[in-house]
N, C-alpha and C positions, 0 to 999 in steps of 0.2 A: 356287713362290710367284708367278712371274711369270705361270702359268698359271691361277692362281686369279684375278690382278690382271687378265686379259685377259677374263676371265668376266664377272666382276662388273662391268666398264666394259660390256660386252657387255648386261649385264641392265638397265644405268642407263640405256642407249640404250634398249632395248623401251616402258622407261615414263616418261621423262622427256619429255615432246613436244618436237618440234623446233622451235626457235625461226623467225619468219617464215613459218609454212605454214598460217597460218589458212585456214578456208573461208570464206565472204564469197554468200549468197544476194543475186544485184543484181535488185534494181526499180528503172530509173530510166527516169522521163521526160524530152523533150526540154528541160522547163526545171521550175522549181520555180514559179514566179509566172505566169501567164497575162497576159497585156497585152492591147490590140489590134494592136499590133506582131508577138507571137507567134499570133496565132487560137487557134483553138478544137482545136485537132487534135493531140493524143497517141498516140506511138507507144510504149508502156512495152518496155523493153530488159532482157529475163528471162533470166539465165543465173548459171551454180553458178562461180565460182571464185575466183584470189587475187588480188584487184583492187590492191593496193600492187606486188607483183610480176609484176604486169601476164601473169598469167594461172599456168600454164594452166588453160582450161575445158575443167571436167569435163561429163560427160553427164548431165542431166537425162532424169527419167522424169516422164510426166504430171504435173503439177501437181495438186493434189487438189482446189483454189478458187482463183480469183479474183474481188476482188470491190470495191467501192468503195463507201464511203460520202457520200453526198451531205446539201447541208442539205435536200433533201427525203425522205433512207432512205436504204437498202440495195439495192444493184443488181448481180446474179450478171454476172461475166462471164467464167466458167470455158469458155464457148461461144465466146470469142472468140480462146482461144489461138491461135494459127498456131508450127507446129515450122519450126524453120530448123537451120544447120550453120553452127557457126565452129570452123574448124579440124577439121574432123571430126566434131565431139562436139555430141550437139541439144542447144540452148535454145530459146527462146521470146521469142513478142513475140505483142505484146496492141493495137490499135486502140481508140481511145474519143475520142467528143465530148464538151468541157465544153459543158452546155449552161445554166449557171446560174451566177449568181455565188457564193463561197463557198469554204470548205474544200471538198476531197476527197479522202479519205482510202483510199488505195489499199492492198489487201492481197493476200499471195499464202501459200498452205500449200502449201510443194514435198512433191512424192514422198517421201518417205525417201531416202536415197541412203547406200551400203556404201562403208565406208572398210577396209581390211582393211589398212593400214598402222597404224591407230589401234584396231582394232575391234571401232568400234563405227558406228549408223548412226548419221547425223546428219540432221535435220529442223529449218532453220532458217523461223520464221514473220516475214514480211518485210512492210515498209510505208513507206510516203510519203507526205507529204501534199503536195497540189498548190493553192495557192492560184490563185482565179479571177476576175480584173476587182476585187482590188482591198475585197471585202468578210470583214470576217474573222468567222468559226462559232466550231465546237467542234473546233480543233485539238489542244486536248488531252483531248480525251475518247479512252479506250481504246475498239477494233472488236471486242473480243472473242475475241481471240489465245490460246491457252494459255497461252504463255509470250509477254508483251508489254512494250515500252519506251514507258510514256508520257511524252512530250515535258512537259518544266516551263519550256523556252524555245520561245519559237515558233519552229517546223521550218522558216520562211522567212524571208525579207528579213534574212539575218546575214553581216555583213560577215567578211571575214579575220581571225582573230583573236579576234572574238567565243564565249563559252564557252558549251557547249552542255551544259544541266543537263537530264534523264531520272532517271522512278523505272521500277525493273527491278518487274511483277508476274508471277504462277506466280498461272492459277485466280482470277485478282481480286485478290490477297494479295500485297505487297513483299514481295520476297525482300532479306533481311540478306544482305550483304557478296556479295555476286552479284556475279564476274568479268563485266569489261565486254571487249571486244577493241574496237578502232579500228584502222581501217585508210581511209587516202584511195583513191580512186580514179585509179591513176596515168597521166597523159597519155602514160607514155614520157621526161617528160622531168626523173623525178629519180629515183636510182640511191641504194637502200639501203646506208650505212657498212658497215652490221653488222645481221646479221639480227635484230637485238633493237628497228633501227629501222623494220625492215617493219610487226610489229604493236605498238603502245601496249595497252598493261594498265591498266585503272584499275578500283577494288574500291568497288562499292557502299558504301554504310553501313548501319546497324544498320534506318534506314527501306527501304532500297533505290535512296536517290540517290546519284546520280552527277555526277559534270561534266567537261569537257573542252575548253578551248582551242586551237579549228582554226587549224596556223598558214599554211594555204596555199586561194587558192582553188579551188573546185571540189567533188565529192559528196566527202559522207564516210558511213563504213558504222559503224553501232555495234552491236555482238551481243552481248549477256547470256546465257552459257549455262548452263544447268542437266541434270544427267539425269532422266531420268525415271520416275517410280515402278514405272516395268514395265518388263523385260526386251520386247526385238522379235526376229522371226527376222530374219536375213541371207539373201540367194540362195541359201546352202546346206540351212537349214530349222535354224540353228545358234541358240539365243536370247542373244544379245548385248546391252549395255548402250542404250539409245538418248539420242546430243545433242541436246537439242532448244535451239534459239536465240531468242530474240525480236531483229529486229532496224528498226532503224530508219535508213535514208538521210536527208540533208539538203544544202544546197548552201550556200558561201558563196562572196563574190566581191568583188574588191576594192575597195578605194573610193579610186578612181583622181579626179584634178583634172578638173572639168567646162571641156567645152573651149567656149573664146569667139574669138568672130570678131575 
């Protein structure tokens, strides 16, 4: 009996996920709001991994696009990756000038990437918007993501605290009750209770919205995930399920006493 009972706890581990080990595709730029204080110069910081548990990063293959939306169009800048090494394992970073005032709406469709603890691949579609000098577009209009989270609160100027409402789409269409994961981007300098405070859960609704109450400043990550209508192969030529993510970064910051002389 006791052999049976070690089985089964055994089988509940294979498919039960383990709590705290989300993946987390990061786009972030140096800030979310453009000033003239901050200039014109974006370094976007592209890399795969568990940003509440403050890593580790995994290895990234080629990115398949990047690309931004401006209020004058669409602008390829899949030309502009550059590979780096953190820790070992490649990411990516991207250069770009704002040259306009406006939304811009930054996207990235990573590689596939094999998870063979979980697996299956996972394909998280990533975005951010960067506001510029101050004029505001069409922040919430969707880029055209497979799997996307369009923002129903503005993705900038949100204080600590402030909730952040998204509808999950698949193809154009809300997705009903669509797993959301959250996870902060952590400085280092706050240390999870319990692994069930690394990642927050919250379930879409029947439309596909969502909301969520940031309560610390700094990026936050949101990923709606879904599989996919088709099986993918893995490195081995094996057809496997594939995760595909929609995800959206945002910044908030706190709203500290303005200082007087």
């Amino acid at each position: 009996m006791r052999c049976l009972t070690r089985r089964l706890a055994a089988c509940v581990l294979l498919v039960v996920p383990v709590l705290g080990q989300a993946h987390f595709q990061e786009l972030i730029p140096p800030f979310a709001i453009a000033t003239d204080e901050t200039g014109r110069q974006l370094s976007l910081d592209i890399r795969f991994t568990h940003p509440m548990a403050n890593g580790p990063v995994m290895a990234m293959g080629k990115p398949e696009r990047l690309g931004v939306v401006t209020p004058s169009g669409r602008e390829e800048l899949t030309g502009e990756l550059e590979p780096r090494r953190i820790d070992g394992k490649r990411a990516y970073t991207a250069d770009y000038t704002l040259s306009q005032p406006g939304d811009h709406r930054f996207y990235l469709a990573p590689a596939p990437y094999w998870e063979p603890s979980e697996g299956v691949m996972i394909q998280h579609f990533t975005k951010v918007v960067v506001n510029a000098f101050g004029r505001e577009t069409d922040w919430g209009q969707p880029v055209g993501l497979p799997v996307e989270i369009v923002p129903l609160t503005r993705p900038y100027g949100l204080w600590t605290g402030n909730v952040f409402r998204g509808r999950v789409i698949r193809d154009g269409d809300p997705v009903a009750h669509a797993r959301v994961e959250v996870e902060w981007r952590n400085d280092g300098s706050i240390k999870a209770p319990a692994p069930a405070f690394t990642t927050q859960v919250v379930r879409a609704d029947a439309d596909g919205v969502f909301s969520y109450a940031m309560p610390r400043a700094g990026w936050w990550g949101f990923s709606a995930l879904v599989e996919a209508d088709e099986p993918v192969e893995n490195p081995d030529g094996k057809a496997v399920p594939l995760e595909q993510g929609g995800l959206i970064w945002v910044h908030t910051r706190d709203m500290t006493a303005a200082k007087t002389e």
